[in-house]
C-alpha positions, 0 to 999 in steps of 0.5 A, spaced: 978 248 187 976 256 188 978 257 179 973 252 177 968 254 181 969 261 179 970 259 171 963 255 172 960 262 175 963 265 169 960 260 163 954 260 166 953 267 166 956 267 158 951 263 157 945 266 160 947 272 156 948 269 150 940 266 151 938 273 152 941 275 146 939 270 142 932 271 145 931 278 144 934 278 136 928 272 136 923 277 138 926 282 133 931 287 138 937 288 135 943 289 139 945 294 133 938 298 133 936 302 139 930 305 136 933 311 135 931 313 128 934 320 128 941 317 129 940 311 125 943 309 118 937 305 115 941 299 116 936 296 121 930 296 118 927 298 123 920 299 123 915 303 127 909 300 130 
């Protein structure tokens, strides 16, 4: 019993950072863009405000 409360406390906790991600990358955050110009490749695309 103690395993499934502990698996379902797990899924739940895979999911709601799985939802940031896909919210931030909605918003146009990137997990791969810090913001950093000055180390970045110009991969991102990132572009000033």
């Amino acid at each position: 019993m103690g395993t499934a409360i502990v698996g379902l406390i797990l899924l739940c906790v895979v999911i709601a950072i799985i939802k940031s991600m896909i919210k931030d990358k909605k918003n146009g955050k990137s997990i791969q863009c810090g913001g950093d110009c000055k180390y970045c490749g110009g991969h991102c695309n990132h572009k000033d405000e």
